[in-house]
PLY file of the C-alpha trace (Angstrom):
ply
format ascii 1.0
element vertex 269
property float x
property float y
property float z
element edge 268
property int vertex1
property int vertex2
end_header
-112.67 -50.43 -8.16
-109.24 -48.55 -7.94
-108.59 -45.23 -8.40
-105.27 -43.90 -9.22
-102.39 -41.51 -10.91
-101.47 -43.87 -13.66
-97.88 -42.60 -15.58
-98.40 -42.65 -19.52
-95.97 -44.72 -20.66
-96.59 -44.62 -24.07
-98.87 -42.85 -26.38
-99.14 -43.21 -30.35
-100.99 -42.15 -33.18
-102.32 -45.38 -34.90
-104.80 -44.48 -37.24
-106.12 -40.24 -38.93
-107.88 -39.90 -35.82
-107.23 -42.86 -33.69
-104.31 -43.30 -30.61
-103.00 -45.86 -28.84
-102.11 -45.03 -24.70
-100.07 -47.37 -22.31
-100.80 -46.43 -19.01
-98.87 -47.93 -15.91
-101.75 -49.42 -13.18
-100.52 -52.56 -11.86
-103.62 -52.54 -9.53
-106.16 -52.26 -12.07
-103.88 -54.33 -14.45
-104.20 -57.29 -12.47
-107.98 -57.01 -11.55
-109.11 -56.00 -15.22
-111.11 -58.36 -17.61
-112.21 -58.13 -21.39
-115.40 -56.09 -21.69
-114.49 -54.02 -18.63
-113.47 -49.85 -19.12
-111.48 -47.40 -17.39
-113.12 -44.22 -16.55
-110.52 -41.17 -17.18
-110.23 -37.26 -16.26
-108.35 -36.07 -19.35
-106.68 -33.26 -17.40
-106.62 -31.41 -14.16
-109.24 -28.49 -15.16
-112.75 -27.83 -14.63
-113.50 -28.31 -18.75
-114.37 -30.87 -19.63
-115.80 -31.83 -15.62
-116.85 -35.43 -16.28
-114.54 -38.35 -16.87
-114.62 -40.28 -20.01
-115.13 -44.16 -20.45
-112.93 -46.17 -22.02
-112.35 -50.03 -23.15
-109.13 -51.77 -21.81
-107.74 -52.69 -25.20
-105.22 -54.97 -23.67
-103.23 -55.84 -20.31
-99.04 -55.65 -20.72
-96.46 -56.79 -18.84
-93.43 -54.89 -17.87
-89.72 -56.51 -16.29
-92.05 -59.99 -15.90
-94.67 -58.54 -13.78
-98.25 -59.69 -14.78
-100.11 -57.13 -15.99
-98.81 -54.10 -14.73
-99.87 -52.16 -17.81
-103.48 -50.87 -19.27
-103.28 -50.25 -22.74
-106.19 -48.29 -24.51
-107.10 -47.19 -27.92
-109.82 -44.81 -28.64
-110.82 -42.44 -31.47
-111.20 -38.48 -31.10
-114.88 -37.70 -31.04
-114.79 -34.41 -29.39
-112.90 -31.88 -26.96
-111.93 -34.46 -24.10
-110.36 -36.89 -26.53
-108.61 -33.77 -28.50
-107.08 -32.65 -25.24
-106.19 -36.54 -24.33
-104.42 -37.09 -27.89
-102.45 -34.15 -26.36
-101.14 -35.90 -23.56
-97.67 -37.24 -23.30
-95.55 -40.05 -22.01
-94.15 -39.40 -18.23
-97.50 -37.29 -17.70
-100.19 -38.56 -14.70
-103.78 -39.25 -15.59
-106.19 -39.96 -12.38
-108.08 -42.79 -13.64
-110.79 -44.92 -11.87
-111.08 -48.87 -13.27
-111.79 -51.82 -13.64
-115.25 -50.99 -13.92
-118.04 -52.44 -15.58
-119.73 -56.04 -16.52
-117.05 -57.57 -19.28
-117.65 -60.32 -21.33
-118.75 -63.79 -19.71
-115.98 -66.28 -21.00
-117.22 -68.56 -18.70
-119.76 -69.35 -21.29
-117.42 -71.09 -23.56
-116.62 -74.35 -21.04
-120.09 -73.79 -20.03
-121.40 -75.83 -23.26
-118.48 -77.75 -23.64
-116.19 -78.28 -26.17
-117.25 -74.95 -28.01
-117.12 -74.84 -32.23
-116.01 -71.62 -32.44
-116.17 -68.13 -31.15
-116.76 -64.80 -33.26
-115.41 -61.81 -32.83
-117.25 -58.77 -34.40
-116.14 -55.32 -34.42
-117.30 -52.26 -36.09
-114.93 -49.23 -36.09
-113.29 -48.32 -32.31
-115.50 -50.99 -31.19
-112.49 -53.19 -31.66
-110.90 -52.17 -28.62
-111.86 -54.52 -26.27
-111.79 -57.35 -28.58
-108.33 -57.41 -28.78
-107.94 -58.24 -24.72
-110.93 -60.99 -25.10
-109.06 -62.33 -27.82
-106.36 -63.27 -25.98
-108.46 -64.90 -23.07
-109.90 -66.64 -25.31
-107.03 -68.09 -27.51
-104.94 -68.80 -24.11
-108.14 -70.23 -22.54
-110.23 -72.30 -24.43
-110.34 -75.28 -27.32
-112.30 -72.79 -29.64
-111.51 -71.30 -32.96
-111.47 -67.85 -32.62
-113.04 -65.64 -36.24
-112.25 -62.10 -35.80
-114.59 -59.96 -38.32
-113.32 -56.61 -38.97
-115.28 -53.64 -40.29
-114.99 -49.66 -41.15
-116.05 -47.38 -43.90
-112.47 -47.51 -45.18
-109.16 -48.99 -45.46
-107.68 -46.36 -43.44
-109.88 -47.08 -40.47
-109.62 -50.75 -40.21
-107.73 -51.46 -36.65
-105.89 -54.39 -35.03
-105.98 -56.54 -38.45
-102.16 -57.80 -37.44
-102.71 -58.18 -33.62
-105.73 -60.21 -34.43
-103.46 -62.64 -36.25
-100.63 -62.67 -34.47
-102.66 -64.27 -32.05
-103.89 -66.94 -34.68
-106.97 -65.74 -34.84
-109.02 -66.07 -38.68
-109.23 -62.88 -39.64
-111.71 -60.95 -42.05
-111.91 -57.29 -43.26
-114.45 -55.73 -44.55
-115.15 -51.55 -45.75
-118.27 -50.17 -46.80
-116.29 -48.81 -49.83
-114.22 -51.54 -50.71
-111.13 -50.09 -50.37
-109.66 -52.86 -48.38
-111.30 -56.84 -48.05
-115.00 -57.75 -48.07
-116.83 -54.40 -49.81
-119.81 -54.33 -47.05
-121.01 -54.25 -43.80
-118.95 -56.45 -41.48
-122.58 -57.54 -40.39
-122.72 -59.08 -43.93
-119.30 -61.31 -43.51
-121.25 -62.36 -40.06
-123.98 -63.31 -42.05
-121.67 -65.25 -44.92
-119.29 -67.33 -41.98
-122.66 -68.36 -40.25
-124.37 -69.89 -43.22
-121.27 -71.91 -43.60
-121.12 -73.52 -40.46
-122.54 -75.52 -37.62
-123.54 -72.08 -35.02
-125.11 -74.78 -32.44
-121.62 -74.23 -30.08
-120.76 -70.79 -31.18
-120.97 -67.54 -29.66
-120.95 -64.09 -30.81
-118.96 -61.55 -29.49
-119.39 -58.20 -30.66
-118.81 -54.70 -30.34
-119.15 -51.43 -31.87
-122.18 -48.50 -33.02
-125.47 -49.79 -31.41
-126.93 -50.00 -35.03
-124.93 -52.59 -36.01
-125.60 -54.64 -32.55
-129.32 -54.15 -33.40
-128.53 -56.21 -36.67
-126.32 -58.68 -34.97
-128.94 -59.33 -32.92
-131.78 -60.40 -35.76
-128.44 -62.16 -37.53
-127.84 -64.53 -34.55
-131.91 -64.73 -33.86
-132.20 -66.13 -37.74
-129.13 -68.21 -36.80
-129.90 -69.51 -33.26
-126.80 -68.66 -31.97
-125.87 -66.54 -28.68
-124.71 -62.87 -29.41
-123.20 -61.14 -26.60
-122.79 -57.19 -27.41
-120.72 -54.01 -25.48
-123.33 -51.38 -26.04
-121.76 -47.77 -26.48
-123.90 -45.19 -24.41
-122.73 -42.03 -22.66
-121.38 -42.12 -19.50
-120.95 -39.77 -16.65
-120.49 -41.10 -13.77
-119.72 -44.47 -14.26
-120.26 -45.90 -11.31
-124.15 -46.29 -11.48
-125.54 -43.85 -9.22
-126.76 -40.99 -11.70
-128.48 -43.60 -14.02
-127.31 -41.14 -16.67
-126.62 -44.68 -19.21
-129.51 -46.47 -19.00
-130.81 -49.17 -21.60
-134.25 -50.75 -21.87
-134.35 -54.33 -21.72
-136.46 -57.25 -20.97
-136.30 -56.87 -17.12
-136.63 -52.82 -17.16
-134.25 -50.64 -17.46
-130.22 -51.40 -16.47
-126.97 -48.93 -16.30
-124.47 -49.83 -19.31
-121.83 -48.44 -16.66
-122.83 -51.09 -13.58
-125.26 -53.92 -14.90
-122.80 -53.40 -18.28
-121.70 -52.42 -20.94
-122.23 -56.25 -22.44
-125.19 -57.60 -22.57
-126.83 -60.69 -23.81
-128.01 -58.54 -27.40
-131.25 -61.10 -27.16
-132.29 -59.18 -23.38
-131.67 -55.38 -25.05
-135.07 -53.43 -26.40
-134.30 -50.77 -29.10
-136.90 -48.41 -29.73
0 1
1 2
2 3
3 4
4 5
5 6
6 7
7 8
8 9
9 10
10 11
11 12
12 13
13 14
14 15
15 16
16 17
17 18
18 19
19 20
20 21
21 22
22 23
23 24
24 25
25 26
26 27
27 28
28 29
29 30
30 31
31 32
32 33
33 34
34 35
35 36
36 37
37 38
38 39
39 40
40 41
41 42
42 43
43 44
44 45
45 46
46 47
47 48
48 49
49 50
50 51
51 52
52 53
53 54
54 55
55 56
56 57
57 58
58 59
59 60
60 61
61 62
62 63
63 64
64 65
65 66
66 67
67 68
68 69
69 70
70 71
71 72
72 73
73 74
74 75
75 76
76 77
77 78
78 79
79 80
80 81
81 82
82 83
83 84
84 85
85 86
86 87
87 88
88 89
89 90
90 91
91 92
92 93
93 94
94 95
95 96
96 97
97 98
98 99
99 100
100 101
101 102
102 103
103 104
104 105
105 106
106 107
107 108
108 109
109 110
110 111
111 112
112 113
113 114
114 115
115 116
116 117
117 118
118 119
119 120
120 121
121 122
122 123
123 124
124 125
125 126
126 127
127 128
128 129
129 130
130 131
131 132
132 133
133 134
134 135
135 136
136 137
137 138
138 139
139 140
140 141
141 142
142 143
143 144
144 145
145 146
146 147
147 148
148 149
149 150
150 151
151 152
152 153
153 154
154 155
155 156
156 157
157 158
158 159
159 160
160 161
161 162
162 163
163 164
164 165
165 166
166 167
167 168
168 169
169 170
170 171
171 172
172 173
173 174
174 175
175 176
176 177
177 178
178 179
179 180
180 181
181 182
182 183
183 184
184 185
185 186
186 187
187 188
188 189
189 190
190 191
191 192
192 193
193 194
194 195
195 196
196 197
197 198
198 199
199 200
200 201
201 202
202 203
203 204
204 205
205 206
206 207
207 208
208 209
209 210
210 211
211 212
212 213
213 214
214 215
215 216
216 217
217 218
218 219
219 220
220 221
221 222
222 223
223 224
224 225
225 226
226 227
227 228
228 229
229 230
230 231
231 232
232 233
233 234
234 235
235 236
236 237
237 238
238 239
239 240
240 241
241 242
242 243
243 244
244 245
245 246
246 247
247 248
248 249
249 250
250 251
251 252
252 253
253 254
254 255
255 256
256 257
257 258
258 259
259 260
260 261
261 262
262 263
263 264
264 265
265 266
266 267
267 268
């Protein structure tokens, strides 16, 4: 865990109410892996006090150094995001990262020659898909799907990053506006029944409704579902215990023991 003044090197407007920021932190850069967050102070002043959590999108490189840049991308929700879509490039933000349990990618030698791996994302839960996809593309035999899904057209995210990386890409908006009209949980449900799911693993994030259906999907299926559950955070660094999530061994912080979890451990109530 690092904590540091990272420069904002970049900082864009992606989306009605959705940014992309580049921050420079070589030292969390290099340390950082898919699934893992950076926890951020949005300004200098009292209000808002507590730090906000968010997903390392992706890791750049700058003049050939290996990742010596966080990128993140996050949606406003409230005032700390409002004043952070304020911020501006050359500007310091103390930020506190890698933190967190990412996604184990280890899993995909572990049973050997894997079929395929999913990728399911719901809204701003794409964000740290986009960094696993890459691990995953550079890193393993697998095919990688990449389901997409938002109410509209407007909100789908990372469509063309997804494949430029040659992942297979599908869209889908509860409107139809854009791609599959649906719940991106229904495209899950439509690439599964077409294919052997025995060496296949899900990897999803976004609202913790939608994990709670993954989770019956890949249950019907037999297939493992790993999901980055979306709780507040204060802290982050596990000692208030202000994030907790029931599961099958008691209770666990989504900011220390998380935030992914085997979706098959987590008890919703």
């Amino acid at each position: 865990m690092i904590q540091t003044k990272a420069k904002i090197v970049s900082h864009t407007q992606v989306a009605p109410v959705h940014f992309k920021m580049i921050l420079e932190a070589p030292e969390i850069a290099s340390e950082a892996q898919p699934g893992q967050f950076v926890h951020v102070r949005v300004h200098d002043k009292l209000d808002p006090l507590l730090r906000r959590p968010f997903s390392i999108h992706r890791i750049r490189s700058w003049k050939l150094e290996a990742g010596s840049q966080i990128e993140i991308l996050y949606k406003i929700r409230g005032k700390a995001t409002e004043i952070l879509s304020g911020r501006k490039p050359g500007e310091l933000l103390d930020i506190i990262g890698p933190l967190g349990n990412g996604f184990p990618l280890e899993l995909q030698s572990a049973i050997g020659n894997p079929q395929s791996a999913i990728l399911v994302a719901g809204g701003i839960g794409v964000a740290p898909l986009i960094f696993l996809a890459e691990k995953l593309v550079h890193s393993s035999q697998s095919t990688v799907h990449s389901l997409i899904g938002a109410k509209t057209k407007d909100l789908i995210l990372c469509e063309e990053e997804f494949k430029k990386l040659g992942c297979q890409v599908e869209v889908a908006t509860e409107d139809g506006s854009y791609g599959f009209r649906g719940r991106v949980t229904d495209l899950l449900k439509n690439l599964l029944s077409t294919m052997d799911c025995r060496l296949s693993t899900i990897y999803a994030a976004g609202p913790n409704f939608m994990l709670q259906e993954i989770k019956k999907i890949a249950n019907m299926f037999k297939i493992l579902a790993l999901g980055s559950l979306e709780e507040n955070i204060a802290c982050g660094l596990g000692g208030c215990f202000g994030c907790v999530v029931k599961t099958r061994e008691g209770y666990k912080r989504v900011c220390k023991e998380g935030p992914v979890f085997n979706l098959e451990d987590i008890v919703w109530e």
